[in-house]
Each structure stands twice: as C-alpha cells, then as structure tokens.
C-alpha positions in Angstrom: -12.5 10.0 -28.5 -13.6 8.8 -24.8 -12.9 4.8 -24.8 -14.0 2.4 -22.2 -12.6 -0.9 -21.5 -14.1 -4.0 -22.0 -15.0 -5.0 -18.2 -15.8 -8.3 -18.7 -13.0 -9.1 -21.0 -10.5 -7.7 -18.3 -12.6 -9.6 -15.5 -11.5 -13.0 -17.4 -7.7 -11.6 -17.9 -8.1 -10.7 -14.2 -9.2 -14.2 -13.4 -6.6 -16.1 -15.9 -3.5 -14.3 -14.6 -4.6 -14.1 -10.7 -4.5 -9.8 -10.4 -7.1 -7.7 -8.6 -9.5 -5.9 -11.2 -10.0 -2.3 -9.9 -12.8 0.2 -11.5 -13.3 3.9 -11.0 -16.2 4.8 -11.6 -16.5 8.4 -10.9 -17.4 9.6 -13.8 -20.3 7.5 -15.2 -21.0 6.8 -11.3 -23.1 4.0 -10.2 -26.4 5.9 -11.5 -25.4 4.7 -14.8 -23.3 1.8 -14.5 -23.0 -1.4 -13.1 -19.4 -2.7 -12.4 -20.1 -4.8 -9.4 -19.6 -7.8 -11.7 -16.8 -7.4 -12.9 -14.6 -5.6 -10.3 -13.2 -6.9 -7.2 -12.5 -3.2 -5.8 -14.9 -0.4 -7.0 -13.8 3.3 -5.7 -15.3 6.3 -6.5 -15.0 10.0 -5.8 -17.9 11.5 -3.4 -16.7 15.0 -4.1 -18.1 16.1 -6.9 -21.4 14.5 -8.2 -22.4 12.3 -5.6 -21.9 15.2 -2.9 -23.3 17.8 -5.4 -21.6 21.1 -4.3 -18.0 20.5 -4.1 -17.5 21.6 -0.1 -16.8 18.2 1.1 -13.7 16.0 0.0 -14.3 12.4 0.1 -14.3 9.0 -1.5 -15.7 5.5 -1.2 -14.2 2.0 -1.8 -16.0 -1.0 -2.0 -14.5 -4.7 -1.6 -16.2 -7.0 -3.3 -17.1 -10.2 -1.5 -18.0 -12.3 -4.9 -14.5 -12.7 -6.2 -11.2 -14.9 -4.7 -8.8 -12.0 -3.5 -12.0 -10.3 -1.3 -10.6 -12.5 1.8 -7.4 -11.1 1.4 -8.0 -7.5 0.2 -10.7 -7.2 3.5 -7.8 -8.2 5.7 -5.1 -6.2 4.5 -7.8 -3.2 4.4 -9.2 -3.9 8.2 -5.1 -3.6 9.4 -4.6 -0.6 7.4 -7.7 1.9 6.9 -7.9 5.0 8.9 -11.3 6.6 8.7 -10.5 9.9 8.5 -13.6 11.6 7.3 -14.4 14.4 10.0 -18.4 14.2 11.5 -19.4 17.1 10.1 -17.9 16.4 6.3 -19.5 12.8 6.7 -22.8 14.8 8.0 -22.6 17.5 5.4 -22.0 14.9 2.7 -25.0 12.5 3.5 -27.3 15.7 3.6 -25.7 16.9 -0.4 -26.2 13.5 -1.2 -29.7 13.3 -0.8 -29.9 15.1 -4.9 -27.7 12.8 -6.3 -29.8 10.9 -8.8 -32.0 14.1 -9.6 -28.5 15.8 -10.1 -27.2 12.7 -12.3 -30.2 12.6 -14.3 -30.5 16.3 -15.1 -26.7 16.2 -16.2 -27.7 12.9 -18.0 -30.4 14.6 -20.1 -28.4 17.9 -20.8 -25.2 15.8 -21.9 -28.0 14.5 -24.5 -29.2 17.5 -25.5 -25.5 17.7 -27.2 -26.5 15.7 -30.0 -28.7 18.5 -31.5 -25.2 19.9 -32.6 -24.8 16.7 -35.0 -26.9 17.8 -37.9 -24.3 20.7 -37.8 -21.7 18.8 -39.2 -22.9 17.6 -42.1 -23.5 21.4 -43.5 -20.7 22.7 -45.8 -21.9 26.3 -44.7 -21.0 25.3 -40.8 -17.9 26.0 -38.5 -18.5 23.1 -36.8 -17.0 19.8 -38.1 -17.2 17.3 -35.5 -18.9 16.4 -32.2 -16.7 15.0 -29.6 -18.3 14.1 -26.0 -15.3 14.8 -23.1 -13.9 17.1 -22.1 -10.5 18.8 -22.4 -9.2 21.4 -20.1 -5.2 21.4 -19.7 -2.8 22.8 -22.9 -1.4 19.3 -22.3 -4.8 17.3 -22.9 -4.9 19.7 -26.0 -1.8 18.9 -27.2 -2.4 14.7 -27.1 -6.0 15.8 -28.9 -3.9 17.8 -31.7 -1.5 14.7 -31.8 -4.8 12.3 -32.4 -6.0 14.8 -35.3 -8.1 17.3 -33.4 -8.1 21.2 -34.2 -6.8 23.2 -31.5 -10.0 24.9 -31.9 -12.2 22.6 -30.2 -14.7 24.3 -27.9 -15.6 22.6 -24.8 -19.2 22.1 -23.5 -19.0 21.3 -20.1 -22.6 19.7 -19.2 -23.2 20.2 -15.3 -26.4 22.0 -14.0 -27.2 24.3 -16.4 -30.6 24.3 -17.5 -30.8 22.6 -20.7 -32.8 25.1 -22.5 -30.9 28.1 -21.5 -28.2 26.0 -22.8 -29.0 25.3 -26.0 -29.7 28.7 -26.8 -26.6 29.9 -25.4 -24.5 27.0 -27.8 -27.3 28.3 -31.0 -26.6 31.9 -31.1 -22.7 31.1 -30.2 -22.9 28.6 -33.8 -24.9 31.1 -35.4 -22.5 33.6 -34.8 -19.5 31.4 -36.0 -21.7 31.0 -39.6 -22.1 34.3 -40.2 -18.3 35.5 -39.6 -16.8 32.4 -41.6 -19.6 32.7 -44.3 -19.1 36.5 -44.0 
C-alpha cells in the first residue's frame, strides 16, 4: 500500500525537462535513506523523530550544491530566509537530538518485529487477512483505503517507542482474542 518513487528515475526527468527535484524525507529520515543524489532540495521535519519528544517545532532544508539550479536556489534562499527558530527551541532541539539514531533504530527494529503477524494470514482459522505497513488515522485516509479494497476494519499498529516485547504480547493476546470470538 505505501509506494515510493523511483528517485533516480525522477532525478533524469528532473534533469531532461530542467525542474528542481525536491524530497521529503521525514519519514524514512536520513538514518535510513540516502537522497542526497538525487535531490537538489532535501527538507525534513525536526519535530518529531529527529527532536524525539515533540516540544520543539522545527524543520531543516538542505540545498544541494551538486546539481545546476543550487546557484540559483542559494540565491533566491540567502534574499528570502528568516531564521526564525527561537535560542532556546534551537538549544532544546540540539540537546533531544542527541537520541536520534538510538531512537530511529529502536523504531526500526520494532517496525520489524511486525512481520511476526505474517504467518497469521495464511491460517483459515485467523481474523487477520493481510499485513499492511502505514498507517491510517483520518475517516478520510479510511475511506481512499476502502476505495483501494481495504476492510474498514483495519487495525493500526503505530510503531514508536514501545518496547518491542511488551508489544508483541500486547498485539498476541489482542489476535488471540479475535480467534476465539470469530471461531467461537
């Protein structure tokens, strides 16, 4: 269900018809992937992973200096950035930041830990029926989901922090519960 674009096949598009190739990378964050490439401008959202704890609100852009339009893009950002990033965010965030890649790995390893749910949906006596990595939170992301042939009784698994263990259990008696009632 989650796609991803092929970068370097829109890096050559990017360089055939002259635009500026720009990648977010947020979510599988530079700890797991290298765009630096294929993009000209990289952003990425410091908030929420890379800060850690959610109390600071703030975001990075790089320009990169390997590809034609950097000249241009470096200028037009020079006459119009404002940093507005207050000290003590910029202080608090560099300090959070610190835990990023034990953070990212940990999250890493527990999204993994998903896949002991795939053996589950190959038994006829199971409620569960497919595996499906992102997440979906909104009525409205539920409703495209439904339109792309998934039950509106997915359960979501949001892998952060949680101890992977704990976790696990939690998601085995939760399935083992489900059985029983729908084999009841």
């Amino acid at each position: 269900m989650l796609r991803t674009s092929n970068l370097k096949r829109v890096r050559k598009l990017a360089n055939q018809y002259d635009f500026t190739f720009v990648v977010d990378d947020t979510i599988g964050s530079f700890a797991n992937v290298d765009v630096i490439d294929v993009a000209d401008i990289v952003v990425t959202s410091l908030s929420k992973y890379f800060n850690g704890f959610a109390d600071v609100l703030a975001g990075s852009i790089f320009l990169n200096s390997n590809f034609p339009h950097y000249p241009e893009l470096k200028n037009a950002f020079n006459a119009e950035y404002t940093n507005n990033l207050y000290l003590a965010d910029a202080m608090r965030l560099e300090l959070n930041s610190r835990g990023y890649l034990e953070r990212f790995t940990q999250q890493n390893d527990t999204a993994s830990a998903v896949d002991f749910l795939c053996p589950y949906t190959s038994d006829a006596k199971s409620t569960l029926a497919t595996v499906y990595y992102p997440k979906l939170v909104l009525q409205q992301e539920k409703t495209w989901a439904s339109s792309h042939g998934l039950s509106e009784t997915l359960v979501r698994i949001s892998v952060g922090m949680v101890e992977k263990h704990s976790m696990l259990e939690c998601v085995k008696k939760a399935l083992q519960a489900a059985d029983a009632t729908r084999n009841a």
